[in-house]
KEKE-3310 file (N, C-alpha, C; in steps of 0.2 Angstrom, whole numbers, plus 5000, padded with zeros to 4 digits):
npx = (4898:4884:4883:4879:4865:4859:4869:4879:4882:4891:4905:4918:4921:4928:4940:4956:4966:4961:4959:4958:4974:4981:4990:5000:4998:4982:4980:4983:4977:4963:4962:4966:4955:4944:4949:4949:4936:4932:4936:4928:4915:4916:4919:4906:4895:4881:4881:4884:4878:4876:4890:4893:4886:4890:4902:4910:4905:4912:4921:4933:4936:4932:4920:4912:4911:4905:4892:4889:4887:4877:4865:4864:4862:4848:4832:4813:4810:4824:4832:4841:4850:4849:4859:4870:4876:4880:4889:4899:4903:4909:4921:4927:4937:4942:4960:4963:4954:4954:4965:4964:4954:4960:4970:4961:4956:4965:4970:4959:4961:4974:4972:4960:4957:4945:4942:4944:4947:4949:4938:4927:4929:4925:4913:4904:4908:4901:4908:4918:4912:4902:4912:4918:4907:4905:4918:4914:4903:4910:4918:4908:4903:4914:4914:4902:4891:4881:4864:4865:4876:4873:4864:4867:4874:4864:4857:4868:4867:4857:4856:4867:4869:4879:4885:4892:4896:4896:4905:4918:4936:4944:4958:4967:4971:4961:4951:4936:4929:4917:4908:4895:4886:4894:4899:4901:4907:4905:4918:4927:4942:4952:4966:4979:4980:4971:4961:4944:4933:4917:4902:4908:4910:4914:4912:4905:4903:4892:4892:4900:4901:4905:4924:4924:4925:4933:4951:4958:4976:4987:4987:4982:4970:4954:4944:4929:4914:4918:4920:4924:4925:4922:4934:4946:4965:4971:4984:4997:4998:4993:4983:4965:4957:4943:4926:4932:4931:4936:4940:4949:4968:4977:4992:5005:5008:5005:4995:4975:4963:4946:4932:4935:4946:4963:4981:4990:4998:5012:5018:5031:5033:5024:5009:4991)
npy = (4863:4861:4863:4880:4880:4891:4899:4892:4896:4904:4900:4902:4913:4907:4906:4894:4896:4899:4886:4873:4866:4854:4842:4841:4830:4830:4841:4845:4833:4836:4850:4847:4839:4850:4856:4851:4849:4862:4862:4853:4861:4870:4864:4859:4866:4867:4859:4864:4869:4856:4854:4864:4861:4849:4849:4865:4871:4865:4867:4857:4840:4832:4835:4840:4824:4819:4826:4823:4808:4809:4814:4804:4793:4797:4796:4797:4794:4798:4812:4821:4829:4824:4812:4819:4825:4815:4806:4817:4823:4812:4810:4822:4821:4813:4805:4793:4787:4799:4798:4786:4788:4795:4789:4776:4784:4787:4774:4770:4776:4776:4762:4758:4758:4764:4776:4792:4803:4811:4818:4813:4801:4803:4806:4799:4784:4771:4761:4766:4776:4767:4761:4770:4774:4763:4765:4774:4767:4757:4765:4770:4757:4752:4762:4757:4762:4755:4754:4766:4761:4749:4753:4764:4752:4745:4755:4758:4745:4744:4753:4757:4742:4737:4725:4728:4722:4732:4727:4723:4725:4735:4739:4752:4760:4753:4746:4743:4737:4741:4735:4730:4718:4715:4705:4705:4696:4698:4696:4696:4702:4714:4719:4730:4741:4732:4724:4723:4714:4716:4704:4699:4688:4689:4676:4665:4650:4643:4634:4637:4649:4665:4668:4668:4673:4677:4681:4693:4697:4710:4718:4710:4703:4700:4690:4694:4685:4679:4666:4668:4656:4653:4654:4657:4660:4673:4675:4687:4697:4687:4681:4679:4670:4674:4670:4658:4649:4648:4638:4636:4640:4654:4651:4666:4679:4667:4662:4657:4648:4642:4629:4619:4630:4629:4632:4637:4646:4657:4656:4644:4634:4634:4628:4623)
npz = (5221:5211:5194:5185:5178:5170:5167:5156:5143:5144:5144:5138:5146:5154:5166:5163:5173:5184:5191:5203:5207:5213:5207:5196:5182:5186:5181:5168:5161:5164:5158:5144:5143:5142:5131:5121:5119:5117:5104:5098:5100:5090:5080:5077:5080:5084:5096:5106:5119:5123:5125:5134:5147:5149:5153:5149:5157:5171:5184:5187:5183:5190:5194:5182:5180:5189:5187:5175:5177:5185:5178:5168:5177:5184:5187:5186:5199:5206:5210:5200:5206:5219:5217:5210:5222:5229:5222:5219:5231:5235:5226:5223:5232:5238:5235:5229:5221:5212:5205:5199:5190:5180:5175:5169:5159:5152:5146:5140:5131:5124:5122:5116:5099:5095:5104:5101:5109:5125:5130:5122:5127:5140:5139:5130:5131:5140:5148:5152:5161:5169:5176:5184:5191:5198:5205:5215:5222:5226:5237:5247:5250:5256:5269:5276:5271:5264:5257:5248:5238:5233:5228:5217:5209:5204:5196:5188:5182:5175:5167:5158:5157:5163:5179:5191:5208:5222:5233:5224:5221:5213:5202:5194:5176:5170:5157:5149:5139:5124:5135:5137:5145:5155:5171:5187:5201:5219:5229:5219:5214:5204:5195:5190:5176:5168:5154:5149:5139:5131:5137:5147:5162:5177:5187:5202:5206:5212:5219:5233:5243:5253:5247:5233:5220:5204:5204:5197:5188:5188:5171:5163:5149:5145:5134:5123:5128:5138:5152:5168:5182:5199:5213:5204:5202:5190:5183:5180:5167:5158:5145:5139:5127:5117:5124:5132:5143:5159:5171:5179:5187:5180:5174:5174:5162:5151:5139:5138:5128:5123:5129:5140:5146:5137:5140:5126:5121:5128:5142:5141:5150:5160:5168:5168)
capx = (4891:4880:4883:4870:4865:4859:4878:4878:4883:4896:4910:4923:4924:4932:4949:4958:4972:4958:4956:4960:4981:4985:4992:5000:4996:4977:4977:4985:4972:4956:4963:4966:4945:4943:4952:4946:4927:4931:4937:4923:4912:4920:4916:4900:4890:4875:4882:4888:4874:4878:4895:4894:4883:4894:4912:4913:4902:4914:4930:4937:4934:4927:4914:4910:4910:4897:4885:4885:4884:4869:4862:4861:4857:4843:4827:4810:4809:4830:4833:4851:4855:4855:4865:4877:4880:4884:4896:4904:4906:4918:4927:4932:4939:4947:4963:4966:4950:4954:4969:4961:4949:4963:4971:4956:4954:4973:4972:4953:4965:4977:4971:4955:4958:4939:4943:4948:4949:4947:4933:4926:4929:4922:4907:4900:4910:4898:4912:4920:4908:4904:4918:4918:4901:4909:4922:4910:4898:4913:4919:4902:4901:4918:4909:4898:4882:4878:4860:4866:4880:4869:4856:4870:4876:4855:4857:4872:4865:4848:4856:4873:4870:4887:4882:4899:4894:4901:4911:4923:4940:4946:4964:4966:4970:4956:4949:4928:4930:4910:4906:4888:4885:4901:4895:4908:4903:4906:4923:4931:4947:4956:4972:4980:4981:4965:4958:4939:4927:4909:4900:4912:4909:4920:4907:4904:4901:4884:4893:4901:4901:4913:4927:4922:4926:4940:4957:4963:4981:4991:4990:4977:4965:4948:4941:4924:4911:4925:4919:4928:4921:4926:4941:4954:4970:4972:4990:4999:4999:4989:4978:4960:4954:4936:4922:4932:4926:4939:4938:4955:4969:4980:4999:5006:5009:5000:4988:4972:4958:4944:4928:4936:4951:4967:4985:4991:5004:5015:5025:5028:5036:5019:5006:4989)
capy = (4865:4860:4870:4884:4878:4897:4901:4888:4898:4909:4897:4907:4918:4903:4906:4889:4897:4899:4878:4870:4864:4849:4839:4843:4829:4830:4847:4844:4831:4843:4856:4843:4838:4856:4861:4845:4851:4869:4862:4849:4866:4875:4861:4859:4873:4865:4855:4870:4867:4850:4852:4868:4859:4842:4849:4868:4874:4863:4871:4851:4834:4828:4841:4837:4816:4818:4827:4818:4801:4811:4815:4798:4787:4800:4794:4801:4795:4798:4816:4822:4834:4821:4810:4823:4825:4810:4807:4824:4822:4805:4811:4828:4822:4805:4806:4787:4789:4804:4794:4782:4790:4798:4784:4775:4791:4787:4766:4768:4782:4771:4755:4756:4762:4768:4782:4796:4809:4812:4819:4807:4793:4806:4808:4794:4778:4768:4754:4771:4777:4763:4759:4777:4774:4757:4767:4777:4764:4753:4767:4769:4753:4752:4765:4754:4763:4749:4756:4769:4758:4743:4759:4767:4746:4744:4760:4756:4739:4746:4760:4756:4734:4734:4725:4725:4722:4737:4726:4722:4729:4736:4742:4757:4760:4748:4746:4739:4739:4742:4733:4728:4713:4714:4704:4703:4697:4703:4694:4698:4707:4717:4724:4736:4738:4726:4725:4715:4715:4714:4701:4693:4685:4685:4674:4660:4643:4642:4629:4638:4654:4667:4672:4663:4674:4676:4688:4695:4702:4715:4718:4703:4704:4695:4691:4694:4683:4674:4666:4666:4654:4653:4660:4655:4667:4673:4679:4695:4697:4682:4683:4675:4670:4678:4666:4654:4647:4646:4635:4632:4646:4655:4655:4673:4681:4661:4662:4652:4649:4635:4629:4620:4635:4626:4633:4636:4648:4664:4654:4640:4628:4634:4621:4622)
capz = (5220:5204:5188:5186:5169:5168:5164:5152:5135:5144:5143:5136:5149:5162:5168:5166:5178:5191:5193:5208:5206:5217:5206:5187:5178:5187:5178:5161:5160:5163:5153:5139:5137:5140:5124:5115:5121:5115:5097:5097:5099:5086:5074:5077:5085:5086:5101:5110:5125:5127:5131:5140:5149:5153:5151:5150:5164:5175:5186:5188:5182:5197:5194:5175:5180:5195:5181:5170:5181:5188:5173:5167:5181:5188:5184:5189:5207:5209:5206:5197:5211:5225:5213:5211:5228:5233:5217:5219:5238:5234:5219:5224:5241:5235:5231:5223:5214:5207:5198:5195:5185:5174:5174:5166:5152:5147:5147:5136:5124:5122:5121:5111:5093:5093:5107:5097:5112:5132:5130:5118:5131:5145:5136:5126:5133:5146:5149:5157:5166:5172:5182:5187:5194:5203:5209:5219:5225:5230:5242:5248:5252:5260:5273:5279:5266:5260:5253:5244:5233:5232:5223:5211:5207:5202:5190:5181:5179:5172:5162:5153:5156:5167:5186:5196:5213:5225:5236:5221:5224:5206:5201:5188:5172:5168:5149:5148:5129:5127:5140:5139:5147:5159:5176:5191:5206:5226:5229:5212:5214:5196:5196:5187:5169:5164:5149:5148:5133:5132:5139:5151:5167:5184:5194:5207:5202:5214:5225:5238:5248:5254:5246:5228:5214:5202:5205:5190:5192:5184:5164:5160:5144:5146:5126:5122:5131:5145:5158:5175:5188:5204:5217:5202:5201:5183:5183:5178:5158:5154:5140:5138:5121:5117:5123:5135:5150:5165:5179:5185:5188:5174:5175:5171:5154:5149:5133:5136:5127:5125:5133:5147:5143:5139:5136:5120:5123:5133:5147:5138:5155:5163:5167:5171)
cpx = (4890:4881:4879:4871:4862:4865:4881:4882:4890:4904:4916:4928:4927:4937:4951:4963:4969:4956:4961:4968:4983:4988:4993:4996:4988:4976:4977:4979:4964:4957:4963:4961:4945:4946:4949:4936:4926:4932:4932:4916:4912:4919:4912:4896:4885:4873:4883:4884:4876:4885:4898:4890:4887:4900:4912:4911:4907:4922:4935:4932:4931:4920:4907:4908:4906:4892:4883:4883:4877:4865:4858:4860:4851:4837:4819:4808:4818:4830:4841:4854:4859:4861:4870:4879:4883:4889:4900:4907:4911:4923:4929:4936:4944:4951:4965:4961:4952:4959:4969:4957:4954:4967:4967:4955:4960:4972:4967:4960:4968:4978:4966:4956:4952:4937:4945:4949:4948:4941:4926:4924:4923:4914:4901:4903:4908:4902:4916:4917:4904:4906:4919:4912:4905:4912:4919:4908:4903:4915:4915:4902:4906:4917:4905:4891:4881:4872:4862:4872:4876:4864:4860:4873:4867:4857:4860:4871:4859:4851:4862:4874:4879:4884:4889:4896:4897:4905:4918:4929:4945:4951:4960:4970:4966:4952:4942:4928:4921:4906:4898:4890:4890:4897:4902:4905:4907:4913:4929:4937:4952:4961:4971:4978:4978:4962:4951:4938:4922:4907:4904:4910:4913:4915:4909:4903:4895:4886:4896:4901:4906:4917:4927:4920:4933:4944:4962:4969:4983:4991:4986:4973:4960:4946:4936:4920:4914:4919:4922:4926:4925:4932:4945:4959:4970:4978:4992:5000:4995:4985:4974:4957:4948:4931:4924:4930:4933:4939:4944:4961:4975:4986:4998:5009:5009:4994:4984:4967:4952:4937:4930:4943:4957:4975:4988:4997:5007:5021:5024:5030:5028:5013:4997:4985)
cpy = (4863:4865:4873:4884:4890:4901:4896:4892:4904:4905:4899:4909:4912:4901:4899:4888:4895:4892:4878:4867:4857:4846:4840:4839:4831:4835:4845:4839:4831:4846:4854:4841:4844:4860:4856:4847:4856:4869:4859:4854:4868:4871:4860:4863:4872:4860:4859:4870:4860:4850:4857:4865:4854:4844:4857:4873:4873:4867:4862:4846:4830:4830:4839:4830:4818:4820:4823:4810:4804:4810:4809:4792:4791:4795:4798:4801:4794:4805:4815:4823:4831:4815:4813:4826:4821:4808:4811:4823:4815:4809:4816:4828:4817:4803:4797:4788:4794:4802:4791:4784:4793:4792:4778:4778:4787:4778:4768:4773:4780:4764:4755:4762:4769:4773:4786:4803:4807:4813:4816:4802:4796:4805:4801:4786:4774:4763:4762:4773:4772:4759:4765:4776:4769:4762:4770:4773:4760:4758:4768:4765:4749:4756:4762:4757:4758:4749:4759:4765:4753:4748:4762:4757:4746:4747:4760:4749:4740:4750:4757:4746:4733:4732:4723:4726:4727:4735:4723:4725:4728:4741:4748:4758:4753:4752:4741:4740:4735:4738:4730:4721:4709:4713:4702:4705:4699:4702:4696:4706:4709:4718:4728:4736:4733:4728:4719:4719:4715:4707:4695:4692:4684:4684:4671:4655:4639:4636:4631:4645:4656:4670:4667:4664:4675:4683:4688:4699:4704:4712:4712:4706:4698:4697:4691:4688:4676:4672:4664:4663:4653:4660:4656:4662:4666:4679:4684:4693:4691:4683:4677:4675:4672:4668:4657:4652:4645:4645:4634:4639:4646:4658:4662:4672:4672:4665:4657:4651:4643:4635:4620:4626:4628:4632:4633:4641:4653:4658:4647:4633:4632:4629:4625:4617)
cpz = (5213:5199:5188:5178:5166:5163:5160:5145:5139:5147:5141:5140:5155:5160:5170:5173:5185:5193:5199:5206:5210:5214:5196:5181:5180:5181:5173:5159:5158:5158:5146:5135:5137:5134:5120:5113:5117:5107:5094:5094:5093:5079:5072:5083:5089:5092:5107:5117:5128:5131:5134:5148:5154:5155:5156:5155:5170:5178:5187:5185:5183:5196:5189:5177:5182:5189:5179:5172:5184:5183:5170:5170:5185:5183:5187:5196:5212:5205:5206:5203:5216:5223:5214:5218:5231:5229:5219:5225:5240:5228:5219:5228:5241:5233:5226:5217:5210:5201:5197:5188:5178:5174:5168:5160:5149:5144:5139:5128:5121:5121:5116:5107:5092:5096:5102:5102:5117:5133:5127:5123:5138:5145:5132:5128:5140:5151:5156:5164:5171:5181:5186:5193:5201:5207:5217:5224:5231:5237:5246:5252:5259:5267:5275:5273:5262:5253:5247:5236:5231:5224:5217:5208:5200:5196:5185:5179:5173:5167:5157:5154:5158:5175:5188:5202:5217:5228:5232:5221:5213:5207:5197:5182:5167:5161:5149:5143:5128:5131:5143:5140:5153:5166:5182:5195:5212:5226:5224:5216:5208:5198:5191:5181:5165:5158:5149:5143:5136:5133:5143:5158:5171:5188:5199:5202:5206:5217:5231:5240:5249:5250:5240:5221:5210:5204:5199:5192:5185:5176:5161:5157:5145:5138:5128:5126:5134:5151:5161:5181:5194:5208:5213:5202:5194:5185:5179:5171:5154:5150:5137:5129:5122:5117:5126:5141:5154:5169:5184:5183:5181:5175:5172:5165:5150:5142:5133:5132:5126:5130:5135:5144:5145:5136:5131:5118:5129:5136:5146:5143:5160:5161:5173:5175)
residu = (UNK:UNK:UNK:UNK:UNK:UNK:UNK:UNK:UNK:UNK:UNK:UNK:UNK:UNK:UNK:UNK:UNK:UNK:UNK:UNK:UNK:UNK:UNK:UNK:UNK:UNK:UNK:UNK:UNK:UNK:UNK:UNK:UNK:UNK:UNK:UNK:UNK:UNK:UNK:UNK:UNK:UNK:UNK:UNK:UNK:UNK:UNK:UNK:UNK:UNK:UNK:UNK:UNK:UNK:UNK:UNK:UNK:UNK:UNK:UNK:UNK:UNK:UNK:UNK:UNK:UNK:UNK:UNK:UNK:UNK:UNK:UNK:UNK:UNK:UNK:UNK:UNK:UNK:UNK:UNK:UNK:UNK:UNK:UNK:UNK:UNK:UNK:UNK:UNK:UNK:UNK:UNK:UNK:UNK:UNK:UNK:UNK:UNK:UNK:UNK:UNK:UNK:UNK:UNK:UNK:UNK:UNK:UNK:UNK:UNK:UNK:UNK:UNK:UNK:UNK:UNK:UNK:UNK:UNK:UNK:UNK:UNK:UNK:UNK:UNK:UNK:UNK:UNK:UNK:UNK:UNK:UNK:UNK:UNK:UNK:UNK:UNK:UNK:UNK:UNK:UNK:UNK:UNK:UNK:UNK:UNK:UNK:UNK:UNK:UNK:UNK:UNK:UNK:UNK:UNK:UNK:UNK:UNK:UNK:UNK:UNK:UNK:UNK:UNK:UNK:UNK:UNK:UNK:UNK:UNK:UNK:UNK:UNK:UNK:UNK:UNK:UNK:UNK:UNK:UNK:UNK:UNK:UNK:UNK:UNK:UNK:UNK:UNK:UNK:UNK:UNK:UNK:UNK:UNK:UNK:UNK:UNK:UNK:UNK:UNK:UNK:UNK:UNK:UNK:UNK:UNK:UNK:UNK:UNK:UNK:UNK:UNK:UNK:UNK:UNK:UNK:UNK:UNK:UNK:UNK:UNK:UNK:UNK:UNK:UNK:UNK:UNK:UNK:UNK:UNK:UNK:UNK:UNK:UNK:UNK:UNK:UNK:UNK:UNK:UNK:UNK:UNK:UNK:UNK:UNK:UNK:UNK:UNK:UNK:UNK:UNK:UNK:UNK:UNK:UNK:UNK:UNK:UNK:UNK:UNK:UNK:UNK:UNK:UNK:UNK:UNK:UNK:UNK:UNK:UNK:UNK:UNK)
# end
C-alpha cells in the first residue's frame, strides 16, 4: 500500500522490529538508511518532510524505491500511484531484484568516493535509480508487457538521460557513476560487478540485426565516453580507457584504450 503522507511527521513512532524479516542482510540494509535518514533529520530539520516522506514513512525498501521511482517519473498525464503500483508489485515479490538492488547500494558505496551514505545513493543518485527503474522494466518485459516497460524505458530516458532498453539482461552490484548519457541497447548483456561512466555507449554498428550488442562480463570498468559497437565480448576484469571506441572483443583483466581501442596492458600474452 502507498504511504499515507497524512502520517508523514510521525515517524518516530515506527517499530523497526515490526519490518518484514526474510533475509538479514535485506534487513540490516533498510535499517541502515533508516538510521542514516534519522541522523540526516536530526541535522537538518528543515528536511524532516522530505525524508519522512521518501524513507521514514516506508516499512521496506521496496516500498521506499517504488515512491520515489513514482514520484519522479509521474508526470501530469502519468500519475505517481499507478507508477507505484506497478514498481511495488515487482520489487516486493522479486526475490533476485531485491538483491540486486542492495547489491547495487553497496557497489555505488564502495566504489564511488562521492556516495557518502545508503541513503545518499537512495536518494539523490540517478545512475542508481536508474538501473533500479531498468530492473523493473526488464522483468516486465520479460512477461511478455511489452508497453508498460517500453513506457518506464521513455521516462528514465526523459527524466535522469539514462535509455537502457528493457530487453537488456543486467548482472548486480552495478556502478552508473553519474551516468548521464549512458545508452545500451536491446541485446546488451552486463555481468556482475560493472562499473560504466557517463556517456558511454553499448550499441550496434547499424549493419546487422539480431543479436548485435556487446556482452560485458564480470568486473569490467567502461571510462567516460566508451563506445562499444557491436556483439563483441569484453571480458571479465578488463578495463576501458575513458573515450575509446571498441569494435573488436577484449581479452579479460586486458587494459584497452584508443580510437580504434588497442591493448596496452593487464594480460600481457593476450591478443586482440
Amino acid at each position: 500500500m502507498r504511504p499515507n503522507s497524512s502520517n508523514l511527521v510521525s515517524y518516530k513512532t515506527i517499530d523497526s522490529s515490526k519490518l518484514d524479516r526474510n533475509d538479514g542482510d535485506e534487513d540490516n540494509v533498510w535499517l541502515k538508511i533508516r538510521e542514516e535518514a534519522k541522523s540526516d533529520v536530526e541535522q537538518e530539520p528543515i528536511l524532516s518532510k522530505y525524508y519522512c516522506s521518501l524513507i521514514l514513512s516506508h516499512n521496506s525498501l521496496e516500498s521506499a524505491l517504488a515512491y520515489h521511482l513514482a514520484e519522479k517519473l509521474s508526470n501530469s498525464s502519468l500519475a505517481s500511484d499507478a507508477l507505484f503500483e506497478v514498481f511495488f508489485s515487482v520489487l516486493d515479490q522479486d526475490r533476485e531484484i531485491k538483491t540486486a538492488i542492495r547489491d547495487d547500494l553497496k557497489a555505488v558505496k564502495d566504489r564511488d568516493p562521492a556516495c557518502i551514505s545508503y541513503v545518499h545513493c537512495l536518494l539523490n543518485f540517478k545512475g542508481f535509480l536508474a538501473l533500479q527503474a531498468h530492473r523493473v522494466a526488464h522483468k516486465l518485459w520479460s512477461r511478455g508487457r511489452t508497453i508498460p516497460a517500453y513506457l518506464i524505458q521513455s521516462r528514465v530516458s526523459e527524466v535522469f538521460a539514462v535509455d537502457i532498453h528493457p530487453g537488456v539482461k543486467i548482472g548486480r552490484g552495478i556502478l552508473l557513476d553519474h551516468a548521464t548519457g549512458v545508452v545500451i541497447g536491446e541485446t546488451a548483456v552486463i555481468g556482475d560487478n560493472v562499473s560504466i561512466l557517463h556517456n558511454v555507449t553499448l550499441g550496434g554498428t547499424g549493419k546487422v540485426t539480431g543479436d548485435r550488442h556487446p556482452k560485458v562480463g564480470d568486473g569490467v570498468m567502461i571510462g567516460a565516453g566508451t563506445q562499444i559497437l557491436g556483439n563483441v565480448k569484453i571480458g571479465e576484469g578488463a578495463k576501458i580507457g575513458a573515450g575509446s571506441v571498441v569494435l573488436k572483443e577484449v581479452p579479460p583483466n586486458a587494459t584497452v584504450v584508443g580510437n580504434p581501442a588497442r591493448l596496452v596492458g593487464g594480460n600481457d600474452r593476450a591478443k586482440m
